[in-house]
Legacy VTK file of the C-alpha trace (Angstrom):
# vtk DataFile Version 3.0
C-alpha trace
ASCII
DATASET POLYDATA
POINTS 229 float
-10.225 -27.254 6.873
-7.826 -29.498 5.331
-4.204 -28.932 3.894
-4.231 -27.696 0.040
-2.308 -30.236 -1.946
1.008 -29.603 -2.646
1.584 -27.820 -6.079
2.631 -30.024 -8.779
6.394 -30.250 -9.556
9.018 -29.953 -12.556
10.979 -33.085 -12.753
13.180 -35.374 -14.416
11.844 -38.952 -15.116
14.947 -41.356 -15.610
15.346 -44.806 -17.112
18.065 -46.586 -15.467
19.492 -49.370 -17.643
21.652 -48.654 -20.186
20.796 -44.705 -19.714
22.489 -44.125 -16.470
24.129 -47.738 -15.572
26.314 -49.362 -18.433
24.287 -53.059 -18.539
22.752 -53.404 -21.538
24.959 -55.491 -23.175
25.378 -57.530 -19.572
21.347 -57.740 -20.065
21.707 -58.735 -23.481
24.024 -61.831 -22.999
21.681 -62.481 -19.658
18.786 -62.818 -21.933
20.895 -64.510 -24.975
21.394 -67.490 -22.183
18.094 -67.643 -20.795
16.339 -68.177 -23.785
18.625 -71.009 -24.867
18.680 -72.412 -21.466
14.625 -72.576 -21.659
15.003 -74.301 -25.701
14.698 -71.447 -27.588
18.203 -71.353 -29.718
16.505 -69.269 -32.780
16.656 -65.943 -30.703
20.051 -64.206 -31.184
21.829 -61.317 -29.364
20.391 -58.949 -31.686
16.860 -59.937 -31.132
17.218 -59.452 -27.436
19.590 -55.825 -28.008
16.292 -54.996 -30.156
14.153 -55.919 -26.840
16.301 -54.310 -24.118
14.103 -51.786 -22.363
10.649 -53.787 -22.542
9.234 -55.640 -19.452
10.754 -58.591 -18.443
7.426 -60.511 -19.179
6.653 -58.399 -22.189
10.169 -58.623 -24.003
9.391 -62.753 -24.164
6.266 -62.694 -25.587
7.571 -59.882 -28.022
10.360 -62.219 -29.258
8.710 -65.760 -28.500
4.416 -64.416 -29.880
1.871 -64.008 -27.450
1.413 -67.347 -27.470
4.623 -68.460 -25.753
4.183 -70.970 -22.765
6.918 -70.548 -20.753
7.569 -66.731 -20.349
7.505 -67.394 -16.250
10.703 -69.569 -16.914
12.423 -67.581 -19.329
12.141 -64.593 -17.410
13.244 -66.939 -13.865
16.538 -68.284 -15.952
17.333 -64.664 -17.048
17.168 -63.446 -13.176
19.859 -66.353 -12.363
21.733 -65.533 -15.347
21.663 -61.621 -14.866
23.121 -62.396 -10.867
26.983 -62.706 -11.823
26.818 -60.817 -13.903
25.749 -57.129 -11.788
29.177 -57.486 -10.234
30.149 -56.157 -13.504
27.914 -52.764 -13.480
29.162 -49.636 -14.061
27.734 -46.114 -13.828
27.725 -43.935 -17.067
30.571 -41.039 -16.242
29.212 -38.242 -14.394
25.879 -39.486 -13.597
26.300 -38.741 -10.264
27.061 -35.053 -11.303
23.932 -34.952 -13.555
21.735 -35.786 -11.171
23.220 -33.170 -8.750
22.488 -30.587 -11.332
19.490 -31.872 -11.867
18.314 -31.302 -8.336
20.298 -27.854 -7.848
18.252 -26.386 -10.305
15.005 -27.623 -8.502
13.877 -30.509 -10.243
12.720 -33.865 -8.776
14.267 -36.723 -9.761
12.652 -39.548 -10.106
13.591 -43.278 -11.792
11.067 -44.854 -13.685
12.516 -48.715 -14.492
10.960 -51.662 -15.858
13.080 -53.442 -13.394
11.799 -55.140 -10.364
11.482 -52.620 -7.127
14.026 -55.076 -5.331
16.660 -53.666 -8.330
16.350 -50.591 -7.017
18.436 -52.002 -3.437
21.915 -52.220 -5.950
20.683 -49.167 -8.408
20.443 -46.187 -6.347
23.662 -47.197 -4.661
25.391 -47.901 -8.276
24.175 -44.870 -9.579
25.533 -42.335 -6.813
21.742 -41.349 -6.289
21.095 -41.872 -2.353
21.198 -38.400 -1.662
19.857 -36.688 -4.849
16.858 -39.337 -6.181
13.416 -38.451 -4.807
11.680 -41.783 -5.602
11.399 -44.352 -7.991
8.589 -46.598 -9.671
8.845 -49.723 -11.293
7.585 -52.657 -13.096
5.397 -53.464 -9.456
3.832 -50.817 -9.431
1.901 -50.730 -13.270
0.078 -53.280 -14.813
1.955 -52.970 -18.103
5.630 -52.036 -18.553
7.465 -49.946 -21.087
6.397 -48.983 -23.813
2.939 -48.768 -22.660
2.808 -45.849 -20.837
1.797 -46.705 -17.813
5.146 -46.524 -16.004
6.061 -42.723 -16.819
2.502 -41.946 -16.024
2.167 -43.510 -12.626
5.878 -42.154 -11.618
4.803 -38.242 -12.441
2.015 -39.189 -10.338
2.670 -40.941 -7.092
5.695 -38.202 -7.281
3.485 -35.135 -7.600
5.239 -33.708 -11.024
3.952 -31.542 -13.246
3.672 -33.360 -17.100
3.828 -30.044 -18.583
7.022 -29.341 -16.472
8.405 -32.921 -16.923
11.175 -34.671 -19.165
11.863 -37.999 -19.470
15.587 -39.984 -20.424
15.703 -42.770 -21.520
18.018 -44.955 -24.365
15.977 -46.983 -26.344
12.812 -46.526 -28.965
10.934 -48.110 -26.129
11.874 -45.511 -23.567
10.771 -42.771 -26.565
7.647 -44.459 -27.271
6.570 -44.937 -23.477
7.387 -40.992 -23.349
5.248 -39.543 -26.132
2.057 -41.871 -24.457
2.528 -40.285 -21.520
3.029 -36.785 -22.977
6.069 -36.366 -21.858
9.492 -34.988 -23.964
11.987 -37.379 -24.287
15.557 -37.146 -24.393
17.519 -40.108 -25.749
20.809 -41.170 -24.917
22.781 -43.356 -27.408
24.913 -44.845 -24.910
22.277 -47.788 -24.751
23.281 -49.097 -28.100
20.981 -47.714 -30.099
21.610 -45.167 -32.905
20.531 -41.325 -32.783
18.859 -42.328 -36.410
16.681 -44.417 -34.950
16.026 -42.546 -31.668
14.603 -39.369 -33.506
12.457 -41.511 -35.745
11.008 -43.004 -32.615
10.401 -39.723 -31.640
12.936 -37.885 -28.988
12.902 -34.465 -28.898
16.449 -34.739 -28.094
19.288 -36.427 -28.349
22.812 -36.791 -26.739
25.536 -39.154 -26.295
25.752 -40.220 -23.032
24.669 -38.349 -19.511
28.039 -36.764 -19.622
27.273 -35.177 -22.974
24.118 -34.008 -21.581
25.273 -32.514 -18.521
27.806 -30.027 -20.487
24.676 -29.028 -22.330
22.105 -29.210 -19.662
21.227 -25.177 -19.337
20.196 -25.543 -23.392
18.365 -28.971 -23.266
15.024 -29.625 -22.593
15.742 -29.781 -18.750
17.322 -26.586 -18.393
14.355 -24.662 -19.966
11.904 -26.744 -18.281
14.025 -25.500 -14.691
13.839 -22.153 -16.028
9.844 -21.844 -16.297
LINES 1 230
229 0 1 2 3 4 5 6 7 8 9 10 11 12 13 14 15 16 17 18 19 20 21 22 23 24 25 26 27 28 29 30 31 32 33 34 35 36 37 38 39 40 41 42 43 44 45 46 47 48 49 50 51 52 53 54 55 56 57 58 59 60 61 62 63 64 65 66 67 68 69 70 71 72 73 74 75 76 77 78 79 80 81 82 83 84 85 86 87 88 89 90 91 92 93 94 95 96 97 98 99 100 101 102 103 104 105 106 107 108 109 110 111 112 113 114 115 116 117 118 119 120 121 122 123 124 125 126 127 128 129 130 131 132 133 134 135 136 137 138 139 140 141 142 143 144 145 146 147 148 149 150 151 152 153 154 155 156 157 158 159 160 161 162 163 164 165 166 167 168 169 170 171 172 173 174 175 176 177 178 179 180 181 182 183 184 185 186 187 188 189 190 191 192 193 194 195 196 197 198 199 200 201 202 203 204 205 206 207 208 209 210 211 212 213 214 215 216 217 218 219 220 221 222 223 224 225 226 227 228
């Protein structure tokens, strides 16, 4: 007779850039180069701000058409643009503590990133989460990248949590939109750049400055009821 599956748990499902590292203005100007680097002057700062939080491969062809050419060499320049500049990243305040609480009141914690799994050898560190982060998934392991849903999904998956015990953070519409196809609440933080207007048109539930603003409210968010049953 074989071992009963462990029982699905409650958990948190967290974007990293620009929701718990400071870098999405570093991203921005990363991308901002690459694109003129590989001929394409007409795309400005705020197209790629508007972009932060897709794919890598998904944010060109949503700026450049589906038809664009040279998305492998966009995305290469941004990854030798993006190198000096990591130096430069920052945790949010407190995320550390945030994801302490998050764990002390029983919840996995999990990163879901559209970032490449070798990010995840300078994120974890950056972020304070060596001890406290249960596992991660990202762009490698899906087929499509935010905001299809396929990244949140897979995470509560491989990670054995419970959707109907689950919230996801994130800090852009994207983040919000890959949230409500996985049937998952969102909570948005505007720290990413983008306004708590826009956020609860996308769709979050909820919606908070930064992850130190949600940490002094964390017992009344989403997260604390969903640790409280």
């Amino acid at each position: 007779m074989t071992d009963a599956a462990p029982a699905p748990r409650p958990g948190v499902l967290l974007d990293v850039d620009g929701t718990l590292l400071d870098t999405n203005y570093l991203q921005v100007l990363a991308w901002w180069q690459a694109f003129r680097d590989t001929g394409h002057a007409e795309v400005s700062m705020a197209d790629c701000h508007r972009a932060i939080g897709i794919g890598s491969a998904e944010l060109v062809t949503h700026l450049l058409g589906d038809d664009a050419t040279d998305t492998e060499e966009v995305v290469e320049a941004k990854g030798r643009r993006y190198e000096p500049l990591r130096e430069l990243v920052v945790p949010f305040p407190h995320v550390d503590r945030l994801l302490a609480a998050c764990r002390e009141r029983d919840l996995a914690v999990v990163l879901a990133t559209s970032g490449m799994e070798s990010d995840l050898e300078w994120m974890v560190p950056a972020i304070g989460g060596d001890d406290v982060v249960d596992g991660a998934t990202t762009s490698a392991d899906v087929e499509s990248a935010k905001p299809a849903p396929d990244l949140l999904r897979t995470a509560a998956a491989d990670h054995g949590l419970d959707t109907g015990r689950t919230v996801a953070v994130g800090d852009t519409i994207w983040d919000v939109r890959a949230a409500r196809g996985a049937g998952v609440p969102c909570i948005a933080l505007t720290c990413g750049g983008i306004s708590r207007a826009e956020l609860e048109e996308a769709g979050a539930d909820e919606v908070y400055d930064d992850p130190a603003d949600l940490l002094a409210h964390l017992d009344d968010s989403l997260i604390g009821r969903v640790a409280r049953g």
